[in-house]
Each structure stands twice: as structure tokens, then as C-alpha cells.
C-alpha positions in Angstrom: 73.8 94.2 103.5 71.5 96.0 105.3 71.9 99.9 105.8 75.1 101.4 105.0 76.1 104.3 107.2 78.7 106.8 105.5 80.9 106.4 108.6 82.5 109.0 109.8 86.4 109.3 109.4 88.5 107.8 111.5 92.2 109.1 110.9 94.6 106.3 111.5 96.4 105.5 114.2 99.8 104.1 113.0 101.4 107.4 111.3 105.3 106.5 112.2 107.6 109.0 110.9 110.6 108.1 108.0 113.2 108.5 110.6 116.1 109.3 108.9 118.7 108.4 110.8 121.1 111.0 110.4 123.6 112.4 113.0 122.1 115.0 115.7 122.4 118.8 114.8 125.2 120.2 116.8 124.8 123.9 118.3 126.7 126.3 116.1 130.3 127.1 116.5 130.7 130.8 117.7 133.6 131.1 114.8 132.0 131.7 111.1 132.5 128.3 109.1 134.9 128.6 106.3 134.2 129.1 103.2 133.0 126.9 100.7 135.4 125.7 98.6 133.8 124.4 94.4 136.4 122.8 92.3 135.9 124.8 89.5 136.9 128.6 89.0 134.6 130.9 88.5 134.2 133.7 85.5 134.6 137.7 86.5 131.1 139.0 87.2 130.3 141.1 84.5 130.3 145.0 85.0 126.8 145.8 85.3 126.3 148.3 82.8 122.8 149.4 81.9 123.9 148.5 78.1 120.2 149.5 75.9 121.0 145.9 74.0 121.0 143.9 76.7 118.4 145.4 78.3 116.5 145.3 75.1 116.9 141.7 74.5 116.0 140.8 77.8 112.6 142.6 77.5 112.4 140.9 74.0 112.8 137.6 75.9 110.2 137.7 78.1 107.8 139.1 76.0 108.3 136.3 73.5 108.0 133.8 76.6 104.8 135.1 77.6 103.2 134.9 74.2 104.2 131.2 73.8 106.9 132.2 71.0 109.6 129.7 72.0 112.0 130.2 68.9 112.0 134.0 69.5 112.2 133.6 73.2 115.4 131.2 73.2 117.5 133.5 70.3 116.5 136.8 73.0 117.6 135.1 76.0 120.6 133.3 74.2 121.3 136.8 73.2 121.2 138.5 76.6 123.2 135.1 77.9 126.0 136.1 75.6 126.0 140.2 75.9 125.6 140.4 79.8 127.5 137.1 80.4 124.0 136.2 82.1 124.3 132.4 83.9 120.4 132.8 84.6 119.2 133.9 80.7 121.4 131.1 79.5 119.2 128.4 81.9 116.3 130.0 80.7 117.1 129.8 77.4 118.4 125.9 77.4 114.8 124.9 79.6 112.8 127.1 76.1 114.5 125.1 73.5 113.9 121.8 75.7 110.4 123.0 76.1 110.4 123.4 72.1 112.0 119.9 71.7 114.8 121.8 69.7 118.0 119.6 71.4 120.8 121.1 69.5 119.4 124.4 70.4 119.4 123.1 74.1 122.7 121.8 74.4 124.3 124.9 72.6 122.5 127.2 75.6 123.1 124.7 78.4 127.1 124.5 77.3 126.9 128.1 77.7 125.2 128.1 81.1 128.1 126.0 82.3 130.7 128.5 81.1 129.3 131.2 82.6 128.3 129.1 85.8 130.3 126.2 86.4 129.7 125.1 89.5 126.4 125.1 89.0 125.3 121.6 89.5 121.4 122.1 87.6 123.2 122.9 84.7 126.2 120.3 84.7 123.5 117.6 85.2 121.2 118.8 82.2 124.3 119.6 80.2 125.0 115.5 80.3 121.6 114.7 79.8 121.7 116.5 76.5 124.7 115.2 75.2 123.6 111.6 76.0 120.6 112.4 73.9 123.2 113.8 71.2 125.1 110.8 71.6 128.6 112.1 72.9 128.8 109.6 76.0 132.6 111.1 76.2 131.1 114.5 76.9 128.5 113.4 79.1 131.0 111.4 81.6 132.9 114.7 81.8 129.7 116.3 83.2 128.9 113.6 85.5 132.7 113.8 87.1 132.0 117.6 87.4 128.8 117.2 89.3 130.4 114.2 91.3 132.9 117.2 92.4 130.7 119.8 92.6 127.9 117.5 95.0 131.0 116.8 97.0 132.2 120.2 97.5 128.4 121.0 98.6 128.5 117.7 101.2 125.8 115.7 98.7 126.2 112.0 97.6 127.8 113.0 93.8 126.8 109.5 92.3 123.4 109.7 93.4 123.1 113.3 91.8 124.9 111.7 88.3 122.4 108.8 88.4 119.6 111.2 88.1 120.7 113.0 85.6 120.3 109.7 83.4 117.7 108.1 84.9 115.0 109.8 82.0 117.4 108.8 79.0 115.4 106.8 76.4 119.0 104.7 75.5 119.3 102.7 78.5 122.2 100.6 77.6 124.4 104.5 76.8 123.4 105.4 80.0 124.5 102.7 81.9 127.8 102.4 79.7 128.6 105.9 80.8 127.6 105.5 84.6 129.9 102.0 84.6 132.5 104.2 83.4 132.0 106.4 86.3 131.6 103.9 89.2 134.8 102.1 87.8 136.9 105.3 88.6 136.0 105.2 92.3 134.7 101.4 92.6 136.3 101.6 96.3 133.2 103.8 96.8 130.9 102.5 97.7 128.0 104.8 96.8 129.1 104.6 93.0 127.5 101.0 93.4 124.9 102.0 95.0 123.7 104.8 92.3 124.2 102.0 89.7 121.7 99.3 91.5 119.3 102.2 92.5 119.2 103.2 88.7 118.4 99.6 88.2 115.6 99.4 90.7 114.0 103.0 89.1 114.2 101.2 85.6 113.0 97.9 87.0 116.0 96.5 85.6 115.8 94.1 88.8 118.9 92.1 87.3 121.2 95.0 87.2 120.4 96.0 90.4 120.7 92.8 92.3 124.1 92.7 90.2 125.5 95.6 91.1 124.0 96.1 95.0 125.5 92.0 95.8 128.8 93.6 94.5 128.5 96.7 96.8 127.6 94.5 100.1 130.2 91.9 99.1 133.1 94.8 98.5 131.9 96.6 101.7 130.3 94.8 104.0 130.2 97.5 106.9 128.1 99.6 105.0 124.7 99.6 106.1 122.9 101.4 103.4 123.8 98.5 101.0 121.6 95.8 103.0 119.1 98.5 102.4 119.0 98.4 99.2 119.1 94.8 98.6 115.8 94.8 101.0 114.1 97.0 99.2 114.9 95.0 95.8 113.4 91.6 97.3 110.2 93.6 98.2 109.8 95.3 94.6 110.6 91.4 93.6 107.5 90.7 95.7 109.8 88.5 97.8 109.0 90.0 101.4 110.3 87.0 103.3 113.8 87.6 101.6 113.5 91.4 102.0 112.8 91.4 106.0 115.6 88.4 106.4 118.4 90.8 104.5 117.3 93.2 106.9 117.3 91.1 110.2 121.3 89.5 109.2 122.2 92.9 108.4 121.3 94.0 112.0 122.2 91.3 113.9 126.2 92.2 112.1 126.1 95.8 112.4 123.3 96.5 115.5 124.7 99.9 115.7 124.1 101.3 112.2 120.9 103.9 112.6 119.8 103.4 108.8 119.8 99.4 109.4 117.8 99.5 112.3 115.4 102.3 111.4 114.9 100.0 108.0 114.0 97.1 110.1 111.8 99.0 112.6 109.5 100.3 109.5 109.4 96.7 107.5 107.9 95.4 111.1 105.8 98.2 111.5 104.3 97.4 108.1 104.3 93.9 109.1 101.9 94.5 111.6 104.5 93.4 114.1 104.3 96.5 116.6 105.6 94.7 119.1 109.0 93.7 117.5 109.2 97.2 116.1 108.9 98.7 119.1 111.8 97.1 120.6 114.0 98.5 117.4 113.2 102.0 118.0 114.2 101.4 121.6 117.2 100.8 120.0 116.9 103.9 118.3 116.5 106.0 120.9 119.7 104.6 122.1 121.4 105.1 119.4 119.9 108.6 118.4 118.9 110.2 121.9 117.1 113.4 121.4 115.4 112.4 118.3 112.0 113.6 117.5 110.8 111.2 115.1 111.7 108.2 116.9 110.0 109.9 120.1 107.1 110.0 118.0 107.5 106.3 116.5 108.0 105.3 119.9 105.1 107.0 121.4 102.5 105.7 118.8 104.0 102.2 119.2 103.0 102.3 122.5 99.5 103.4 121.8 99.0 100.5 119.8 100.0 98.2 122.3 97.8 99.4 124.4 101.0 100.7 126.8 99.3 104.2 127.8 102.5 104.7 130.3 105.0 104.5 128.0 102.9 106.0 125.2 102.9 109.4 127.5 106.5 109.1 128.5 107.4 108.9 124.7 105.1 112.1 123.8 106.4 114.2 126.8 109.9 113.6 125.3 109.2 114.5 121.8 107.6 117.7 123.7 110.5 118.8 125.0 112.4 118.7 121.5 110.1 121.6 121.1 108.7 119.5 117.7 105.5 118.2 116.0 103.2 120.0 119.0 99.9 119.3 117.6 101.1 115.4 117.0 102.1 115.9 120.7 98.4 117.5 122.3 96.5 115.0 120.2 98.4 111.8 120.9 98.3 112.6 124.6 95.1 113.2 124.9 93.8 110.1 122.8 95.9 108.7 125.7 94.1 110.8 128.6 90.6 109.8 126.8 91.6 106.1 126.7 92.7 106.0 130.8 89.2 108.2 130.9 91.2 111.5 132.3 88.3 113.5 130.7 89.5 117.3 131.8 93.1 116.4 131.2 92.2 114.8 127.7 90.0 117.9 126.8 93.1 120.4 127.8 95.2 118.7 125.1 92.9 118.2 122.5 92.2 121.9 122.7 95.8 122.5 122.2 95.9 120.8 118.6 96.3 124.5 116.9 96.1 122.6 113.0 97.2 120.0 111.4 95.9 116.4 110.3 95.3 116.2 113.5 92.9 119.3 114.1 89.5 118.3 112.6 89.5 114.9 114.9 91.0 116.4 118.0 87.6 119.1 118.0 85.3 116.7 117.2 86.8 114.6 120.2 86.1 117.0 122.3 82.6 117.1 121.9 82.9 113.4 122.3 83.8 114.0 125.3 81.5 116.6 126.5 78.7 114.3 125.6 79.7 111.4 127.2 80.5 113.0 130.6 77.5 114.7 130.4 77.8 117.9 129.2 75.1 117.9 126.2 74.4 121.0 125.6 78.4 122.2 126.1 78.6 119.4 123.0 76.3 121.2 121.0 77.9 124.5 121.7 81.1 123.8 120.7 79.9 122.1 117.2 77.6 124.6 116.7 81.2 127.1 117.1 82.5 124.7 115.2 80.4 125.0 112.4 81.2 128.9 112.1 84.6 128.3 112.2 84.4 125.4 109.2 81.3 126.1 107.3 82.8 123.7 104.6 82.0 121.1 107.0 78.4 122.2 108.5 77.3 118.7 106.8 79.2 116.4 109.0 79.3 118.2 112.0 75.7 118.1 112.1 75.8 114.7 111.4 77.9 113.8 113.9 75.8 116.4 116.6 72.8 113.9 115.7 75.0 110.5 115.9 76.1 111.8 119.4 72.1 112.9 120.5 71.4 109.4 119.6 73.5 107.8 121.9 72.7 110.6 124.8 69.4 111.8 123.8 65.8 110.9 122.6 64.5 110.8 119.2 62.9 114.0 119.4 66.4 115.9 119.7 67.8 113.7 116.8 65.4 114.8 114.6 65.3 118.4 115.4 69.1 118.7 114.2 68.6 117.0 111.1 65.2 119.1 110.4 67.7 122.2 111.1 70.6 120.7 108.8 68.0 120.1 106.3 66.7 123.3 106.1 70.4 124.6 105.0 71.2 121.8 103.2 68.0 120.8 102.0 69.3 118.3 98.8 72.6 117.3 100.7 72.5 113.5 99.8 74.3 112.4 103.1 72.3 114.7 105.4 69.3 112.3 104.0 71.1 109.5 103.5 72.2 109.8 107.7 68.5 110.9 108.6 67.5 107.4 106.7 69.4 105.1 108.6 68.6 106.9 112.1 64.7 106.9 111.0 65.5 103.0 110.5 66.6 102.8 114.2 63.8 104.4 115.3 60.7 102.4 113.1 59.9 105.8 111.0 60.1 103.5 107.6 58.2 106.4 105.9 60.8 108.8 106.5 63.8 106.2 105.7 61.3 105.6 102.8 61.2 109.1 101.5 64.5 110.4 102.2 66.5 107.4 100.3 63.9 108.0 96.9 65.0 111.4 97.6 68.3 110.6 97.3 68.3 108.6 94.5 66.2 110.9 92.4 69.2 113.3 93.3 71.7 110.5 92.1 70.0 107.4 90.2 73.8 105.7 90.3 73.7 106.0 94.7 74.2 102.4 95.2 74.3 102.6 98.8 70.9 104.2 98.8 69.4 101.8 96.0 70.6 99.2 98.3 69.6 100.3 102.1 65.6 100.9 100.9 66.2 97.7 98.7 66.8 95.7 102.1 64.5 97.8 104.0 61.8 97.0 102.0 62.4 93.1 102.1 63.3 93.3 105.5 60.1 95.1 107.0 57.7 94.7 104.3 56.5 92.2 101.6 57.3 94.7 98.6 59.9 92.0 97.6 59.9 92.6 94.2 60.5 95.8 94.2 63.2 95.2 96.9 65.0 93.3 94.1 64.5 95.7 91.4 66.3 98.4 93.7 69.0 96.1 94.5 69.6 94.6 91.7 70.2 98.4 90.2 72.7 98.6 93.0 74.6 95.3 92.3 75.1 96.8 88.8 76.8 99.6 90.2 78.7 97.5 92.7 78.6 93.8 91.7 81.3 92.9 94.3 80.1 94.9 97.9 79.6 93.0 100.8 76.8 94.9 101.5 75.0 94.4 98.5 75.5 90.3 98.2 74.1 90.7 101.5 71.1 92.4 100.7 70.4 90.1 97.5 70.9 87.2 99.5 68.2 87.8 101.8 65.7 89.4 99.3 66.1 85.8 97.6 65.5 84.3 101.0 62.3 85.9 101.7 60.9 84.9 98.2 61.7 81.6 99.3 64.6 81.6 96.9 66.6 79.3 99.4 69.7 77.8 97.1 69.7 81.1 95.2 70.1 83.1 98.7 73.0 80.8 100.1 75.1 81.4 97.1 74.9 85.3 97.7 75.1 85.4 101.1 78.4 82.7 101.3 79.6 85.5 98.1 79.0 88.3 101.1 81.0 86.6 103.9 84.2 85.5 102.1 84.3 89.3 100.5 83.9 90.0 103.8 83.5 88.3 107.6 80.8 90.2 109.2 78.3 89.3 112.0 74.9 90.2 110.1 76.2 88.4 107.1 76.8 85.7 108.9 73.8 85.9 110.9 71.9 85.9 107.5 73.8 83.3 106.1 73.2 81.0 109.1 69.4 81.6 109.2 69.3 80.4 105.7 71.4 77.5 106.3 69.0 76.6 109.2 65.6 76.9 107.2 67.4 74.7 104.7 67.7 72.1 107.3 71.8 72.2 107.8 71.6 73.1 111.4 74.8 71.9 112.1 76.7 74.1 109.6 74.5 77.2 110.7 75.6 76.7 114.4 79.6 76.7 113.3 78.5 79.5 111.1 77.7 81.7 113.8 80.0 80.1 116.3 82.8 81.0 113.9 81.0 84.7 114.0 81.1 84.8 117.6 84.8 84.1 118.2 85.9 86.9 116.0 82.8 89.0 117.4 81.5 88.0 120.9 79.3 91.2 121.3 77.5 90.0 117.9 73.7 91.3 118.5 73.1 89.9 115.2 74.4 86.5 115.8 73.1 86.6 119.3 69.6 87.1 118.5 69.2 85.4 115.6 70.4 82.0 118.0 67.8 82.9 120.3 65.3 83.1 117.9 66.1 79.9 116.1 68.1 77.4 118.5 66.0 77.4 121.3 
């Protein structure tokens, strides 16, 4: 296809937040809380004694780590484990001997670690992972009730914490034997189901998991997180249609479950269906006033709908939960620049302190400067820019000539990328961009010289092959070297668009007619764009199939009625 311009990023617009759905922070009570309370006693802290051995086979330990001595290093730190009653030496020993492969080793220290620290839910869970391995599934279901007790204590989901400790065991049908025989201990739970069907869904054991999850929404079916699930089970399945209609039941019977509706807002958003997920976050808001990442939801919702009103009412809530303030200056002014409020739009893009949203929200503003007006303010501000991001001197100057050719002449154009060159004087895109605008302008022989520059810089450039390829058949008669160059490029990329394009209408100039259809039909179904189809058209006319070359470009024009392509190629055949 024609010349292919590196575009410039464009960071998306659609970034919705995973809104969690969980219960609104209270302030905190003036009384201290109480005490945690573990369900398993805890050893006498050892006197600390500066005992020579201990200190001794500490030092020993480390050493022996550094130096990649892993035998040496787990009997030192087993060693200090035992003489200082050390919870931490015995974790580092068990994680050496695991490191070494040496199980039995592992185990021995990790048994340890969870005499000296029972409650400590790191070791419990690695404890039962190496007595899986070992093959004692008694021992291991021992473990997984103690970190079910211990995750409890701490206010986490137990079964979900005991599932991931055998998620990673080789022996799938052990592991599942001994989590059965923990579920079926507390089956009126329902998260014990749960962690079964979600270990399931990580093992793509999709069977077990739709077993186990239809179980869990038949035993408790006021249990939102369940329909979850089951959603998100159809959808690895492939099966989006039975995913999203889980989802919508589910709502429609509990509408005021946060984690339902959240769920259903996100399956539409990546539906494409903003309007429908819009309405769910209302719901949301509702249901979770205060809430910053629905406020933010909400408010890019509403920017995709093209609702700039309720897009700024959304963003001056989230601002006054005090969160996400750059996400809060940049949305509102893309808002402000879309109704045109220039000044207002420029005060909140220069707000944007850092973030994913700080490159774009500068380069906005000179944007803005430019199109208002204000040139040489535009060039100012990249050229502060530039000091401030020298890692990105190459596109900003790029984008100070894109915006000089839209409010400029030529001779300003060029100047920047004579100045850009001269720091960068090899930088492939700083020619590759001075190409393309010299194309604009009729200067073949600098288009001409930069690309060969280019690709003697990078033989494999395909893009470059490819634009003086099509320049060349397009503006000259050097066909055959046009298809030399191209050709090299649709070895690179036998299936771009652009390239098709560009073989198609070399083939068309050498008179190639049948040969040039078949590319250029190739280029439009990979994909539907107006020069493509303007190419394709002009063929299909020369060929004598006028009628399908009108509904070619007719088809062109109803997804693209601005279409200069399609437009003047009509006007210079259908008259």
C-alpha cells in the first residue's frame, strides 16, 4: 500500500478499572482493635544470646549461599534453625534444598519451620506441598486444615490459599483426592467448592470444574461469586454466548450482588457494548457510592459515548475521592479539548504530574497550542520537552514537524527534520518520517534517498522496501525495480495490507491486469481501506467490470464518506 507512516501512539481510550466490589473502608474506630487471635500456640522466643555457634553457623550459611554451595548452605542454616530456635533460618534452609531439588532435605527443614512458626501460613502451605510430593496425602490434608485456620484467623478465603498450595503438584489425581477431602469437611461452604472448580479451570481440567462450580451454584444459589465462575468457565470453553447469559440470569436474581454486576459490566465492556455497560455501573454507583473505580468506569463510559456532561460529572466525583489524579486531569481535559474549551483543556492536561497518561497529555498540549494558533508557544514547549525527555527527542521532533505541516509551510517542515537529523543523523524513523512528508510535498529525490538510506541501515525494513517500491511505480516507470523492492518486502511480510497493496498496483502498471486484481482483492479483505479499494476499483474498471468497481467504491464510501482516494479516483474515471 502506498507509504506507511510509523503513526504515532495513540494510548487507548477504554482503560476501565477491575472494580472489585468490595465493601467501602470505614473510618477507624478511636478504640485499638483487638488482638489477633491464630489457632495455633506459639513456641517461647528464644533468649537471644550472642551464642559464638550460632553466630558462627549463621555466617557459615550465608557465605555458602553466596558462593552457590547449596548442600553446605542448607546443613548451616538447618544448624542455626535448630540452635537459635530460628523460624526465618529454617525457611531459608527448606527454599536451599528446594532450590537443590533435594525434597527429603526440604520437607525435614520446612517441618521444622512449622514447629518453630506455626502460624505461619508460607510455611504450612509449602510443608503440604512437600509431603504431596513425598506422597503422605494424610500429612498434607493436616497442613491444608491448618492454613484453612490460619487464613481464617487473618480474614483470607482458607480454601483458596489450600488450592494453591497444590495447584503446581505433578500428581493431579493426589492432589485433587486430598482437596475433595477437604471440601467434604465444610461442603456447606461454599468457597471449598469454589477452590476445587477454580483448581480445575487453572489445570484446564474444564470437566472438573464445571462439576464442581454446577454443585456450588446448585447448593447455594445466593452466592454470587459462583455464577462468576461458571462465566468465566464458558468463556475459557470459548463459549461467550453461554458465559455472558450465566452472567445476565445471575443478575437479573440477585441485582444487588456488587461482584455479579461488576462481572457483567466488564463482559459488556469487552463486548463492545458501552452502552449496556454503562447502565451496570450506574448500578454500581448505587450500590457502591463513593467508589473510585467505578467513578472512573463511569466517567470513560461516557467518553465513549460521546456524553461529555456526564463524562465530567463522573471525573469530578472520582476527584473528590482524592484518587487516580492524573487519570482525573487527563480525562477531563480530553473532555475540555473535545467541547473545544482550549484554556480549560490546557490547565488540566498540565496537571497530569506522571503516569500512562503523562507523555500524551504534553504532547496534547502542544496540540493544542498549534491549532489555536500559538506556533511558536508549540515549538517551545516541545522543544522543553525534549530536555526534559531526551529518550524521546526522536518523536517529539517528529511530531513538531507533523504539527508544522498541518500549520506551516514546507520550508519550516523541513528545517526541523534538517535539525533532528543533524542529532540523529542514522535514526531510521527520523528518515523514514522525512520520506513520507517529502512524498507530500513532490521532493521524490529526497523520499528517494532517505528510504535507500534507510534500508542500507536495515536491509530487512519492509515498510521502507515497500513505500519507495510504490513510489517508484506510482510516480515513475522504474517498474521493475519497484517490484524488486516490493517483492523483498512481501518476503518480510507476505500477509500486510500495505504490501498486497503495493504489489497489486506495480502489476497494474505493467499491465499485469488479472495478476493485480488477485493482490489487491488479497489487500482489502486483510484489510477495508479507501486507497485499497480505490486501487482495486481502478483495476476493476480498466478491466471492463464497471459495475463491480462502482459498488467497490460505493461500499468504500459508506464506511468512509471523506474517502479522497475513492473520491478522486470516481472523478477521474466515472465521469
Amino acid at each position: 500500500m502506498r507509504l506507511l507512516l510509523n503513526a504515532a501512539k495513540l494510548l487507548p481510550l477504554l482503560l476501565l478499572a477491575a472494580c472489585a466490589g468490595s465493601p467501602q473502608k470505614t473510618a477507624e474506630p478511636d478504640t485499638p482493635p483487638e488482638p489477633l487471635r491464630l489457632p495455633f500456640s506459639e513456641p517461647e522466643a528464644p533468649i537471644a544470646e550472642l551464642d559464638s555457634d550460632v553466630v558462627f553457623s549463621a555466617l557459615a550459611g550465608e557465605i555458602a549461599s553466596q558462593r552457590g554451595q547449596l548442600d553446605l548452605a542448607y546443613r548451616y542454616q538447618l544448624q542455626t534453625a535448630i540452635l537459635a530456635g530460628d523460624a526465618n533460618a529454617a525457611e531459608r534452609a527448606t527454599r536451599i534444598a528446594m532450590l537443590a531439588k533435594q525434597w527429603e532435605q526440604a520437607l525435614k527443614a520446612a517441618e521444622l519451620w512449622i514447629d518453630l512458626a506455626p502460624n505461619d501460613l508460607a510455611g504450612r502451605q509449602l510443608a503440604a506441598s512437600l509431603l504431596l510430593q513425598a506422597r503422605q496425602p494424610g500429612q498434607a490434608l493436616e497442613q491444608l486444615r491448618a492454613v484453612v485456620a490460619i487464613s481464617e484467623a487473618k480474614g483470607d478465603d482458607g480454601f483458596l490459599n489450600a488450592m494453591a498450595a497444590v495447584s503446581k503438584e505433578q500428581d493431579h489425581e493426589l492432589a485433587l483426592q486430598v482437596m475433595r477431602s477437604l471440601e467434604s469437611s465444610h461442603h456447606d461452604d461454599p468457597r471449598a467448592g469454589y477452590a476445587l472448580a477454580l483448581l480445575g479451570l487453572i489445570w484446564k481440567d474444564y470437566s472438573l470444574a464445571e462439576t464442581e462450580i454446577q454443585k456450588v451454584v446448585q447448593r447455594h444459589p445466593g452466592w454470587g461469586k459462583g455464577y462468576v465462575l461458571l462465566s468465566r468457565l464458558h468463556a475459557a470453553r470459548g463459549d461467550k454466548a453461554a458465559a455472558r447469559r450465566v452472567l445476565e440470569q445471575a443478575v437479573d436474581r440477585l441485582p444487588e450482588d456488587q461482584l455479579l454486576v461488576t462481572a457483567y459490566a466488564r463482559l459488556l465492556v469487552d463486548a463492545g457494548e458501552y452502552r449496556a455497560s454503562y447502565r451496570q455501573f450506574l448500578k454500581l454507583e448505587r450500590l457502591q457510592p463513593g467508589d473510585a473505580d467505578v467513578y472512573y468506569s463511569l466517567g470513560v463510559l461516557a467518553m465513549q459515548l460521546e456524553r461529555s456532561g456526564d463524562a465530567r460529572r463522573h471525573f469530578r466525583q472520582l476527584q473528590t475521592t482524592g484518587q487516580r489524579s492524573n487519570e482525573v486531569a487527563y480525562y477531563l481535559g480530553r473532555i475540555e479539548q473535545r467541547d473545544e474549551h482550549w484554556a480549560e483543556a490546557l490547565r488540566w492536561y498540565k496537571k497530569v504530574a506522571d503516569g500512562e497518561f503523562h507523555d500524551d497529555a504534553r504532547i496534547r498540549v502542544a496540540q493544542i497550542l498549534a491549532q489555536t494558533g500559538r506556533l511558536n508557544e508549540a515549538q517551545q514547549w516541545l522543544q522543553s520537552l525534549r530536555i526534559q525527555m531526551p529518550e524521546q527527542s526522536v518523536q517529539l521532533f517528529i511530531l513538531e514537524a507533523d504539527i508544522l505541516a498541518a500549520h506551516a509551510g514546507a520550508e519550516q517542515v523541513m528545517a526541523v527534520y534538517a535539525k533532528a537529523l543533524s542529532l540523529h543523523p542514522d535514526d531510521e524513523n527520523l528518515l523514514y518520517a522525512r520520506a513520507l512528508y517529502a512524498a507530500t510535498i513532490d521532493r521524490l529525490d529526497i523520499l528517494e534517498t532517505d528510504l535507500r538510506r534507510v534500508i542500507d541501515l536495515n536491509p530487512e525494513n519492509a515498510d521502507a522496501l515497500n513505500a519507495l517500491g510504490y513510489t517508484l511505480a506510482d510516480k515513475t516507470e522504474r517498474y521493475q525495480e519497484a517490484l524488486d523492492l516490493v517483492s523483498r518486502a512481501m518476503v518480510l511480510k507476505p500477509d500486510s495490507a500495505a504490501i498486497l497493496d503495493s504489489m497489486g498496483w506495480i502489476q497494474f502498471r505493467l499491465g499485469h491486469y488479472q495478476q493485480a486484481l488477485d493482490y489487491l482483492q488479497r489487500a482489502l479483505d486483510t484489510m477495508p481501506d479507501s486507497e485499497i479499494a480505490a486501487h482495486l476499483g481502478e483495476v476493476l474498471w480498466v478491466m471492463g467490470d464497471k459495475d463491480r468497481a462502482r459498488a467497490v467504491w460505493q461500499q468504500m464510501l459508506e464506511r468512509d464518506p471523506d474517502s479522497s482516494h475513492v473520491r478522486e479516483t470516481i472523478r477521474r474515471l466515472d465521469r
